[in-house]
ZALORO-156605 format. One record per atom (N, C-alpha, C, CB): x, y, z. Coordinates in steps of 0.2 Angstrom, whole numbers, plus 5000, padded with zeros to 4 digits. Each point is the difference from the previous one (the first is absolute). Glycine has a CB too. Layout:
<pts>
XYZ ...
</pts>
This chain:
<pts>
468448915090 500650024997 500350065004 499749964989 500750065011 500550035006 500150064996 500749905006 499250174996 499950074996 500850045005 498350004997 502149945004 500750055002 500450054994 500349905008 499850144995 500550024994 500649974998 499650085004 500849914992 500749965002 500450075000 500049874994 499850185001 500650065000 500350035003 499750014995 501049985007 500550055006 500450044997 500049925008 500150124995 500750054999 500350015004 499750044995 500949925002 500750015004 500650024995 499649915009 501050094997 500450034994 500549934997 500150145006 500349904990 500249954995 500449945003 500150094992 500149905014 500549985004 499749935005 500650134999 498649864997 499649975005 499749954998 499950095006 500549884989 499749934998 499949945008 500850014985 499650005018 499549975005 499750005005 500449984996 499450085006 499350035001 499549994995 500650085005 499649934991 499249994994 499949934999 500350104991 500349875010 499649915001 499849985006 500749954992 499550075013 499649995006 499550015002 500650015000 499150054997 499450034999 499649954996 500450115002 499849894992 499649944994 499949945005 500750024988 499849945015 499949965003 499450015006 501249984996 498950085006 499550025006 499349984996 500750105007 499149964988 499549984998 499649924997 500450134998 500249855000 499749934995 499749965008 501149984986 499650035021 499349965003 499750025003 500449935000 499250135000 499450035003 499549994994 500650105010 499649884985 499649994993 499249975004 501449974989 497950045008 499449975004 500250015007 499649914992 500550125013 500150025008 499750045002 500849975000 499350094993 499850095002 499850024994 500950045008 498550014992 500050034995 500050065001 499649924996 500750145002 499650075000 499850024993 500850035011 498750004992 499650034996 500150105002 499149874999 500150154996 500350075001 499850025007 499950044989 499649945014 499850005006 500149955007 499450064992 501049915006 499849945006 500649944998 498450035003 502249965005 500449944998 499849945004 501050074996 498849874998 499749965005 500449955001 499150034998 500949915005 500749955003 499349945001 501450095008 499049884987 499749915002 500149965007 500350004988 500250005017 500149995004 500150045006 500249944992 500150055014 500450025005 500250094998 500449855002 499350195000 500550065001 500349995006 499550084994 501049955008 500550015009 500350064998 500549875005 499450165001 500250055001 500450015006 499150024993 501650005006 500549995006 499850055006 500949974991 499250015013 499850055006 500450074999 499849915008 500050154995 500450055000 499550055004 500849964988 499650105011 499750065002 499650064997 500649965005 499250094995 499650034995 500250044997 499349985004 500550024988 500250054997 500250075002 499549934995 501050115003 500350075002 499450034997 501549994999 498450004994 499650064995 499249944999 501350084992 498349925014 499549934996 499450054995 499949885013 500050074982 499350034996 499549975002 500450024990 498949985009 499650004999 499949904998 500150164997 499749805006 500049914996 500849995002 499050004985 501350025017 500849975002 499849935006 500850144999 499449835001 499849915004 500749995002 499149944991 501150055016 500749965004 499649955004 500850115002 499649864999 500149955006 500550055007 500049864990 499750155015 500550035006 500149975004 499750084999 500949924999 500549945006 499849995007 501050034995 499050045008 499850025007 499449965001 500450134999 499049894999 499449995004 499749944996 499850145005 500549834991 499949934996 499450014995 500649935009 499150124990 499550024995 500250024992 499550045011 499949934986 499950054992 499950075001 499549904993 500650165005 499750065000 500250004993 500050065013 499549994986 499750034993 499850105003 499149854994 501350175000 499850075001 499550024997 501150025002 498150024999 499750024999 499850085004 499949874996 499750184999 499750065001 500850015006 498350004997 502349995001 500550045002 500449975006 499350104995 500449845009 500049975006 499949894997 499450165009 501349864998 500149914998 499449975005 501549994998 498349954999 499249975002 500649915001 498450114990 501249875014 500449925003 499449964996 500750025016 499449944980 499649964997 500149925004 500150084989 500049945016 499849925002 500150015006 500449914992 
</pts>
């Protein structure tokens, strides 16, 4: 079973934003689960190419367009995982 939250806030003016999102969730419904520690995905993640974060933390994950690698930031420095 699927531990999403549904609850959003928005403002009053956004009935359809708020069904959109319902919609989102109902069909990621069994896809994803997040928990308190960890979100997991039944399938396919993708992750769009791009470049690196301005401010990265600590477990931040990209696809870099450039040099066609996964990097993962660790102890402060991005590391190429493949």
């Amino acid at each position: 079973m699927s531990a999403i939250n549904r609850t959003i806030v928005v403002s009053e003016d956004s009935r359809y934003l708020t069904q959109r999102v319902t919609d989102l969730l109902e069909a990621m419904e069994g896809q994803m689960q997040i928990g308190p520690s960890r979100v997991t995905f039944n399938h396919v993640v993708r992750l769009t190419p791009g470049t690196a974060p301005v401010s990265p933390l600590n477990g931040d994950i990209y696809y870099d367009e450039a040099t066609h690698k996964l990097r993962l930031r660790a102890n402060g420095a991005w590391v190429d995982l493949n």
